[in-house]
ZABATOR-450273 format. One record per atom (N, C-alpha, C): residue in three letters; z, x, y. Coordinates in pm, whole numbers, plus 50000, padded with zeros to 5 digits. Example, Ala and Ser with C-alpha at 12.3 -4.5 7.8 and 13.67 -1.06 7.14 Angstrom:
% residues 2
ALA507805131949431 ALA507805123049550 ALA507805132049670 SER507085128549775 SER507145136749894 SER507875129050003 
This chain:
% residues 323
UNK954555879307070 UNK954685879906925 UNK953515872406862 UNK952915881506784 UNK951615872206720 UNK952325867206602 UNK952145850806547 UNK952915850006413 UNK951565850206281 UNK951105852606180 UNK950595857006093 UNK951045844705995 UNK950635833905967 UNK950545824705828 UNK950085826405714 UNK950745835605602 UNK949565836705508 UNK949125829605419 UNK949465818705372 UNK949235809205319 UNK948025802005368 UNK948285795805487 UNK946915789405592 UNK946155795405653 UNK946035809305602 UNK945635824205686 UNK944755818305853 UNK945645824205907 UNK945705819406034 UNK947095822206105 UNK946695825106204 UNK947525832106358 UNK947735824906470 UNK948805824406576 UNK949275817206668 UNK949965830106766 UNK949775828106897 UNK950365836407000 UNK951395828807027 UNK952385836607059 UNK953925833807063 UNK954495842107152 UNK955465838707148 UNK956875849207260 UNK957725852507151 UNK958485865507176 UNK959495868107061 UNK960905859407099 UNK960525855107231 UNK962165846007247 UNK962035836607154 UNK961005833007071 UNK961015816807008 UNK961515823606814 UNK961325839006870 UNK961765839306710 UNK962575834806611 UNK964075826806674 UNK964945819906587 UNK964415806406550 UNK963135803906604 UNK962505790606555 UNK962315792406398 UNK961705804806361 UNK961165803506271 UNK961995810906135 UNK962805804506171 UNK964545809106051 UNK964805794806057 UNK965445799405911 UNK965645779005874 UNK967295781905754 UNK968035775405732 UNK968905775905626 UNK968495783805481 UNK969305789405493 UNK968955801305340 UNK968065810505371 UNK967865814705463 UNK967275825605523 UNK968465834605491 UNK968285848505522 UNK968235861105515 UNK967695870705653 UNK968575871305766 UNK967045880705816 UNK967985899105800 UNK967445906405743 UNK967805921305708 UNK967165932605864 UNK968455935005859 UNK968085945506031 UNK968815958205957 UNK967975970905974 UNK968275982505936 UNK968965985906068 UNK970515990406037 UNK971245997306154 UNK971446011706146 UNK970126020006157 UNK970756030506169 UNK970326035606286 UNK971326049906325 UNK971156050906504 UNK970566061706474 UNK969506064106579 UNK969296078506585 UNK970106090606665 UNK969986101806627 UNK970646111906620 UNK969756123706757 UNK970216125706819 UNK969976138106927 UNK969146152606852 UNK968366153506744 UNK968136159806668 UNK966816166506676 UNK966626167906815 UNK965706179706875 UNK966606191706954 UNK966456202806884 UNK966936219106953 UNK966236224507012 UNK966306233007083 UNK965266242607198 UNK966266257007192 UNK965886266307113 UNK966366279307102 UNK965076285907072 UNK965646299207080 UNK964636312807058 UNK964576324806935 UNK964096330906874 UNK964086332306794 UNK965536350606813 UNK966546351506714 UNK967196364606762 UNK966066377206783 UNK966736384606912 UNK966556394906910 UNK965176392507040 UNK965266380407074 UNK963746375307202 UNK964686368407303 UNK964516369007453 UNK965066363207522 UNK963956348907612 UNK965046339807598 UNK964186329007669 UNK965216321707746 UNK964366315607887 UNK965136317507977 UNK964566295508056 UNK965756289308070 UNK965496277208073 UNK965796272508238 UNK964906263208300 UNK965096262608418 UNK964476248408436 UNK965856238808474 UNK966036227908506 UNK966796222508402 UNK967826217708455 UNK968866210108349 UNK968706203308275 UNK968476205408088 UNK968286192008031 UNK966866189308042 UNK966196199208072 UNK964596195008076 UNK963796205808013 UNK963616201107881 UNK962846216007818 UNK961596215807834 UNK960376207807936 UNK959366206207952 UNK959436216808057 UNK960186219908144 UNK960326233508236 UNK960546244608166 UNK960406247808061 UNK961796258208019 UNK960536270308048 UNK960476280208084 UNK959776290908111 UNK960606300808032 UNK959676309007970 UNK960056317707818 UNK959126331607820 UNK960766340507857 UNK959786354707835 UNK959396354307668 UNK959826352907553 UNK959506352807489 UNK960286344107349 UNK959866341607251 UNK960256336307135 UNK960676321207129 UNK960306312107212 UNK960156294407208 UNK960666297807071 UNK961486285007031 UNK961256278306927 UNK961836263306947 UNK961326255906877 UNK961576241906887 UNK962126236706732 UNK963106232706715 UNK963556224806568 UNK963366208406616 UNK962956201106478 UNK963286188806492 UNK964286184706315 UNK965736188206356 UNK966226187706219 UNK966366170606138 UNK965966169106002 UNK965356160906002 UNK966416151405863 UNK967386163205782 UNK968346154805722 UNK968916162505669 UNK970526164905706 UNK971516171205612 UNK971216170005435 UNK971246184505402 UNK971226182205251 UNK971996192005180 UNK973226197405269 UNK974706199805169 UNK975826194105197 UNK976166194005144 UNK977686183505142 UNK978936187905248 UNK978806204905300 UNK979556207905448 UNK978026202505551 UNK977406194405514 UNK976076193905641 UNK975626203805745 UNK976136217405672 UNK975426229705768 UNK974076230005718 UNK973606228305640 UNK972406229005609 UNK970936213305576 UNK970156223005669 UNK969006207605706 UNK967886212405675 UNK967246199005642 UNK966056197705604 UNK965316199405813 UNK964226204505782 UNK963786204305941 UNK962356211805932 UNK961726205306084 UNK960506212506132 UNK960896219206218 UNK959436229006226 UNK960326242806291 UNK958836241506358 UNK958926245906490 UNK957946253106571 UNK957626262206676 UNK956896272106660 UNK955886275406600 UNK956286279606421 UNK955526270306375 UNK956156270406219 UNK955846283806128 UNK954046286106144 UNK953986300406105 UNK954516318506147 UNK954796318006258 UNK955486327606332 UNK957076324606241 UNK957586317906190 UNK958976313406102 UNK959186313705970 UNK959126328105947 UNK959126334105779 UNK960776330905738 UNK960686329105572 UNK962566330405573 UNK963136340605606 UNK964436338905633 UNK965296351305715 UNK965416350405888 UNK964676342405884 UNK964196341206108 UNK965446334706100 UNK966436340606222 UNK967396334306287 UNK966926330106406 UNK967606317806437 UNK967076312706549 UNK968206308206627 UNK968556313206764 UNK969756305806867 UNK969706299506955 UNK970436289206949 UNK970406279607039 UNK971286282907144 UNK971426272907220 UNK972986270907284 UNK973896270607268 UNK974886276607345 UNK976046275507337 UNK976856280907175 UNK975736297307162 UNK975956301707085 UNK975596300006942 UNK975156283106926 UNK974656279406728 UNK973426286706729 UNK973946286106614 UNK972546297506554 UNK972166293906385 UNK971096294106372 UNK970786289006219 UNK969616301006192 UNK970166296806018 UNK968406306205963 UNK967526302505882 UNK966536303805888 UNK965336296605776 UNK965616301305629 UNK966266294205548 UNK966706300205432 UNK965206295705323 UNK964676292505394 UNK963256279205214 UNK962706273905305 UNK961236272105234 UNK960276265505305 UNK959966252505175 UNK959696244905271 UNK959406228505167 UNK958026229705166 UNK957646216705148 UNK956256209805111 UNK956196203805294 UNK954946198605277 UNK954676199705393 UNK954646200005525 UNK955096212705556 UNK955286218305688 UNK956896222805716 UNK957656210605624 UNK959556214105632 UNK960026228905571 UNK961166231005702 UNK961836239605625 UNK963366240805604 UNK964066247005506 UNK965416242905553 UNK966196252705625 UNK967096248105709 UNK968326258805797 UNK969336256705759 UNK969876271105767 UNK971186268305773 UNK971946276005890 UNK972686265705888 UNK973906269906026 UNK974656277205974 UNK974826290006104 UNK975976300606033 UNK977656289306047 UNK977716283306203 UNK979466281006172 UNK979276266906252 UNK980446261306269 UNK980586249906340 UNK980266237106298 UNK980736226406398 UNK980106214206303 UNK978586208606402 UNK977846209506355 UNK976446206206356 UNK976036191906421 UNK977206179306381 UNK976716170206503 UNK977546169106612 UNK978176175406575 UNK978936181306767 UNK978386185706874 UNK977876201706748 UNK976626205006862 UNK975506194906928 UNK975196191306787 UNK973546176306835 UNK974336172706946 UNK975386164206981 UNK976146157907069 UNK975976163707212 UNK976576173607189 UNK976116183607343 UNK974886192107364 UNK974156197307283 UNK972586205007344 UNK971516196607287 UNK971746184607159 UNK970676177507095 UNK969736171407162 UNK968666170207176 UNK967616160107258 UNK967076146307165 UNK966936135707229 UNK966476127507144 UNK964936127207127 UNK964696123907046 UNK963516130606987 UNK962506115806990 UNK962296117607149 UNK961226105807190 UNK959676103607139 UNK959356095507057 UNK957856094707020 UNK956736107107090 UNK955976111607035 UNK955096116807118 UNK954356116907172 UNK953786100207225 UNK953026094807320 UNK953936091607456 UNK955066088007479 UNK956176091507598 UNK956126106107647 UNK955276110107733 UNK954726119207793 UNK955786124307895 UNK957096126407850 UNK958176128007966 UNK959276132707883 UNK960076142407921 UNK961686148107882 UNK962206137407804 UNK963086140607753 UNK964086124807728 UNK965266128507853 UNK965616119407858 UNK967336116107951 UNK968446113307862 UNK969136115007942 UNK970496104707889 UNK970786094407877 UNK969696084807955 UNK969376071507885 UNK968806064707790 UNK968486076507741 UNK967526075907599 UNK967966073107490 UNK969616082807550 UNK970616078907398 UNK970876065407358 UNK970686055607451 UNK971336044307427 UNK969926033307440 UNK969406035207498 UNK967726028007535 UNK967026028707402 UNK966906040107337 UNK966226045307209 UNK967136037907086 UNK967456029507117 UNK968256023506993 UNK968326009806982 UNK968746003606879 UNK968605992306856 UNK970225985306911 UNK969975972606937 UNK971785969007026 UNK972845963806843 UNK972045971706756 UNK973005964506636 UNK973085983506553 UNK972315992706599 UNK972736005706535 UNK974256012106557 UNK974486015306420 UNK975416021006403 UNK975826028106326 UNK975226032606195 UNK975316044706140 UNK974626061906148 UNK974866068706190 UNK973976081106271 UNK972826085706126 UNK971566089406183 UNK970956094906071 UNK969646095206116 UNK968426088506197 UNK967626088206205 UNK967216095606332 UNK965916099906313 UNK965086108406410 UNK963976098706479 UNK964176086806429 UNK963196075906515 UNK964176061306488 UNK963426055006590 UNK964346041206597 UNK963836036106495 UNK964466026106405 UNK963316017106346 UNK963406002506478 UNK961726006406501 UNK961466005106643 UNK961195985606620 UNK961015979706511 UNK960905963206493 UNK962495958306596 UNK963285962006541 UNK964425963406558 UNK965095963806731 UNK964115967306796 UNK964235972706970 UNK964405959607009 UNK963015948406961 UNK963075937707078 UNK964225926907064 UNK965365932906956 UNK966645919406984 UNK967615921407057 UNK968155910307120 UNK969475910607187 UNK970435909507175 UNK971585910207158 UNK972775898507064 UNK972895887907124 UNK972125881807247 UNK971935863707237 UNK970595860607147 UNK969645867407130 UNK968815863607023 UNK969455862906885 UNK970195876906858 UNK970865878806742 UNK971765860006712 UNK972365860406771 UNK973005843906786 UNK972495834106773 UNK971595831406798 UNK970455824106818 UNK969995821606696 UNK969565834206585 UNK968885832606476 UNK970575831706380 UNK971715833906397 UNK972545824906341 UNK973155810806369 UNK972495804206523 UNK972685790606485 UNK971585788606419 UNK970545792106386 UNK969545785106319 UNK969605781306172 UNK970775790306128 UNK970805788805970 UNK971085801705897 UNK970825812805993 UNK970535825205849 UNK971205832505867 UNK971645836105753 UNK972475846305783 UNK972315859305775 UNK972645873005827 UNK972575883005909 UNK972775894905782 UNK972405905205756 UNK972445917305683 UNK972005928905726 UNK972855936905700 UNK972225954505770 UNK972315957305654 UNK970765966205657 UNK970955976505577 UNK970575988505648 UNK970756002705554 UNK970796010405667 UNK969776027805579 UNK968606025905667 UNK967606037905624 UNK967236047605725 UNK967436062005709 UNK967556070105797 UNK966046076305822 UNK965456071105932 UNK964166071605935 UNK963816084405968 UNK963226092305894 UNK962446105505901 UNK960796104405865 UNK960316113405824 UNK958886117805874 UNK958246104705734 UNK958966105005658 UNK958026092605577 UNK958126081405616 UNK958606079105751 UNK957906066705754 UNK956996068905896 UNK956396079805990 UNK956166079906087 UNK955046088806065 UNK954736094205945 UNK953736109705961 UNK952366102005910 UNK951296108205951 UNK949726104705945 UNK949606109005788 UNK948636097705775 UNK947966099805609 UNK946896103805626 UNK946616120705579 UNK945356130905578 UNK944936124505431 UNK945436123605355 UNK944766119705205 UNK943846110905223 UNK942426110305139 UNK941306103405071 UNK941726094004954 UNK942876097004883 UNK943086087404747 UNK944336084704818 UNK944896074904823 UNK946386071704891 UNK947176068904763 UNK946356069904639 UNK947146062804512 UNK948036075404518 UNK947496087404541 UNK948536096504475 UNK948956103504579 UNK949266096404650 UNK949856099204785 UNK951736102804829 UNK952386104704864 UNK953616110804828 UNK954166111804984 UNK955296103805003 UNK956066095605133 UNK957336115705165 UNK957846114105293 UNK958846123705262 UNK960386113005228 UNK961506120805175 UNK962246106305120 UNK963356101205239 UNK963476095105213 UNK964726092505308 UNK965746084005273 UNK966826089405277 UNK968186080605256 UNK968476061505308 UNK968616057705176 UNK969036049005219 UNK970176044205164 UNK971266024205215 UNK972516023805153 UNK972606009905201 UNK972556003105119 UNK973305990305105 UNK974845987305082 UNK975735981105143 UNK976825976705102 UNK976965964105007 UNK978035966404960 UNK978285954804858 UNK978035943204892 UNK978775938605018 UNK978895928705080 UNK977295923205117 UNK976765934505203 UNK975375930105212 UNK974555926705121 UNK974845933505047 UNK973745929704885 UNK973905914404879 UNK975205911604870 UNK975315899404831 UNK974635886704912 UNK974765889205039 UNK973925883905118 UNK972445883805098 UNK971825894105100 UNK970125895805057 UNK970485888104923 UNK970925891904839 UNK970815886204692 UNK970615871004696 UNK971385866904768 UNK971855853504786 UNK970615843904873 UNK970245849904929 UNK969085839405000 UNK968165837504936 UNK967595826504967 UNK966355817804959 UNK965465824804989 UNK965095831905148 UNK964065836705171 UNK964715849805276 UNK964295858405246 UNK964455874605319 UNK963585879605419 UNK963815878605544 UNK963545879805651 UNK963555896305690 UNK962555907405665 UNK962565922105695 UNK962175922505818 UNK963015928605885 UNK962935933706046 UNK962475946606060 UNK960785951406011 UNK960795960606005 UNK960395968705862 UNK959265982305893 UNK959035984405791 UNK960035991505693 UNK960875995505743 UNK962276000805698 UNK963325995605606 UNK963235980505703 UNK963985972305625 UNK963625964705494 UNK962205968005481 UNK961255958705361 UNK961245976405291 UNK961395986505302 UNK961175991905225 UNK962875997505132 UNK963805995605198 UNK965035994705159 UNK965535983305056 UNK965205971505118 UNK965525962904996 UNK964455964504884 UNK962945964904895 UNK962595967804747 UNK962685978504671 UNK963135992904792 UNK963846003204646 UNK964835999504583 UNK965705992804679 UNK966865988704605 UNK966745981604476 UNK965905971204494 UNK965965963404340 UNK965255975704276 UNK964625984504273 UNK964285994304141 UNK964566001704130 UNK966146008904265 UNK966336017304163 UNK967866018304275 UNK968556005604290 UNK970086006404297 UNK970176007104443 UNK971435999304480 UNK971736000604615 UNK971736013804721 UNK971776024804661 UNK971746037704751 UNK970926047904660 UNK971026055804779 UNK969886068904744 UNK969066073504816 UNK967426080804751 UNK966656085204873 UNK965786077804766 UNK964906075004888 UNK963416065804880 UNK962126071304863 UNK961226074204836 UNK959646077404879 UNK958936069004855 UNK959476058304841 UNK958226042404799 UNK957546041304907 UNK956556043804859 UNK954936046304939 UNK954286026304913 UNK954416021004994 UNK953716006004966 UNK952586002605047 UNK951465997804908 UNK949785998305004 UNK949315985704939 UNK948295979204949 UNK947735971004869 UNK947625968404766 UNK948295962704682 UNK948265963104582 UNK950305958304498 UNK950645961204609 UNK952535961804590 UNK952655951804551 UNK953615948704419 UNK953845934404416 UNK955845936304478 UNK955865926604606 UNK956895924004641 UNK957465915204549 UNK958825921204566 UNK960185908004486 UNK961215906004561 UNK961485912804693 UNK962305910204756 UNK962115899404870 UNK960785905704981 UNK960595905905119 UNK959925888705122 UNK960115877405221 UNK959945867205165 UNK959015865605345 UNK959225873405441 UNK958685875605572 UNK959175890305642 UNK958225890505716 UNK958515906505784 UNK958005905505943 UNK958655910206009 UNK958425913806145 UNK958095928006202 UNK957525932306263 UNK957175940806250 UNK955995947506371 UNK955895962706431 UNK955415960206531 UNK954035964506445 UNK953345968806609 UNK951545968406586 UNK951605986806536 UNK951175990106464 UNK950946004306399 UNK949326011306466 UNK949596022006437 UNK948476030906380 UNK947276035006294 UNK946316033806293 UNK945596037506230 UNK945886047906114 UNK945516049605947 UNK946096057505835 UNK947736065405879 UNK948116048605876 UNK950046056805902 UNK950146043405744 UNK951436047305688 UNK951826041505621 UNK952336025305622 UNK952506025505784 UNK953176016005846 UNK952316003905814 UNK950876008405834 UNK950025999405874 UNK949295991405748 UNK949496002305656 UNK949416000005478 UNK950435990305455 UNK951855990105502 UNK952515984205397 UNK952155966605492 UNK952015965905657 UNK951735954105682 UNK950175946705621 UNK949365956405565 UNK948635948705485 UNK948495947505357 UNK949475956305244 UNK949725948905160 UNK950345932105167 UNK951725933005274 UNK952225916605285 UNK951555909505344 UNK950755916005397 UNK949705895305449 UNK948245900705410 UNK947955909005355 UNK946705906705298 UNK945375921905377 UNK944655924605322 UNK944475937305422 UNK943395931105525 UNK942515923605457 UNK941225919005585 UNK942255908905685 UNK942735898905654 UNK943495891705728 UNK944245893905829 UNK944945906805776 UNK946205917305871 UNK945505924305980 UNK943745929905919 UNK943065937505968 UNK942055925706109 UNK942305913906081 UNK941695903706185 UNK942815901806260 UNK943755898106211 UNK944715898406338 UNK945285908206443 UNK944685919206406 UNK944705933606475 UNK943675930306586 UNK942665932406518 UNK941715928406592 UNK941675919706758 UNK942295909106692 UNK942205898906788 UNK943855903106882 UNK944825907806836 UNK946015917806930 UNK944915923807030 UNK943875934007001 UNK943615941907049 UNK942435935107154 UNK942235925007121 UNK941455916907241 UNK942165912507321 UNK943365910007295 UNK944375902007371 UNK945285909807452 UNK945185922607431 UNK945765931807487 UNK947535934007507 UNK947475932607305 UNK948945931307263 UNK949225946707284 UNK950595949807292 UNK950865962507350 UNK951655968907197 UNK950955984407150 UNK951635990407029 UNK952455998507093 UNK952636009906940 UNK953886016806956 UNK955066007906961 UNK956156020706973 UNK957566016406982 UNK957936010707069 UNK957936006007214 UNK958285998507295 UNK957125986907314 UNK956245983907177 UNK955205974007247 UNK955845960607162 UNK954905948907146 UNK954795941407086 UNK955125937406945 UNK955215926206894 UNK955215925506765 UNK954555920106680 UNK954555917306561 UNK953785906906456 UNK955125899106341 UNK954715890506335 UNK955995882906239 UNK954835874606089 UNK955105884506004 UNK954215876105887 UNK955065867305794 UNK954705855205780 UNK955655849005703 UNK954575840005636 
């Protein structure tokens, strides 16, 4: 864990076991619990036959014809037959394309969104049942391998629990519930909030002006109870870019809803008082909002020096803790 001082701008190498050191009384630390969802399909388009070989492994699947791949990405009617989703091969997928899966579901491209989404709808059944039995988890795309069935539970955080997301919020991976403990003997006390991570917080920024730049949205929901907690502290501890972007929609625009708060240099925070957070990407959003909170050259030296040190990114790597 690299820790990030911004005040004394200046950095210290650390272990994340020492993280309850740095929680003190009237702390706050905010952990987004939401779980991800099995919400990769492998069907073919009607009226094309495709033919799958090896169990549970669609990296084999050999296809006389019509692949298609969904990654459905957020219920948006109130029976949840119908989703927001990427579709691929996306141009070969005019509206009207039915597409079948397993075990008989079958959906159709009813609308095409903004960029690249489109929506389906399911003719019958309930939709995370199916996810349940043919869904794949929808492993980063640098994990160069199938997912398993250990994925369901590995790919998650040990405090998720509301279903909704298509990625972990991955800050969130390196706790335990003896760490979790740990940072409540220290003083602070504990809050979920809960944001269903889809493509705005994970998709590449092609834009030249980022001012007028435009997030995809994603649901989020505070409880009462929790509010009161965040409200209540001294200092707010975000686990995560998820969790810093949940509590400051919230103060502008109410405990629930959908989000597109896009945060870059320039953000004036009112919530986030420290953030943890892993090592990002190059023009991802992720990497914007860790240098609006500690500063962009500063954020951009301590990268630096990760990358001499041979701190490990992505979702199963390393972290940064700016406070």
């Amino acid at each position: 864990m690299l820790v990030l001082y911004r005040d004394e701008q200046r950095w210290e190498d650390r272990r994340f076991v020492e993280f309850p050191n740095f929680l003190r009384a009237g702390d706050c630390l905010v952990l987004n619990n939401s779980r991800v969802i099995p919400s990769r399909l492998f069907g073919h388009r009607e009226g094309t036959r495709s033919i799958a070989i090896g169990k549970n492994n669609p990296k084999r699947w050999q296809h006389l014809s019509g692949r298609v791949e969904v990654l459905l990405l957020r219920p948006i009617s109130e029976d949840q037959r119908e989703w927001r989703a990427l579709v691929r091969p996306g141009r070969k997928m005019p509206v009207g394309e039915v597409v079948v899966f397993e075990n008989g579901l079958k959906a159709e491209i009813v609308d095409r969104g903004e960029l690249g989404e489109r929506t389906m709808r399911f003719f019958h059944g309930d939709v995370e049942q199916a996810l349940e039995r043919i869904g794949h988890v929808p492993l980063p795309p640098y994990i160069r391998r199938p997912d398993e069935v250990s994925d369901r539970e590995r790919y998650q955080t040990v405090f998720a629990k509301e279903k909704g997301s298509v990625a972990a919020p991955t800050a969130g991976l390196h706790f335990t519930r003896e760490i979790l403990e740990q940072c409540r003997r220290a003083g602070a006390e504990i809050a979920f909030v809960t944001l269903h991570v889809g493509l705005g917080t994970f998709q590449p920024i092609h834009a030249e002006n980022i001012a007028g730049y435009r997030l995809h949205a994603e649901r989020y929901e505070i409880s009462p109870e929790n509010e009161v907690r965040i409200r209540g502290a001294a200092r707010r501890i975000a686990v995560g870019t998820t969790s810093v972007r949940t509590i400051e929609s919230a103060e502008k625009q109410g405990p629930q809803g959908e989000t597109e708060l896009f945060i870059y240099p320039g953000f004036d925070f009112r919530m986030t008082g420290g953030m943890l957070t892993n090592f990002h990407l190059p023009r991802t959003s992720l990497l914007l909002l860790a240098c609006a909170f500690g500063g962009r050259e500063f954020v951009l030296s301590a990268y630096r020096h990760a990358v001499e040190e041979r701190y490990r990114f992505y979702s199963y790597g390393d972290c940064m803790l700016i406070v």
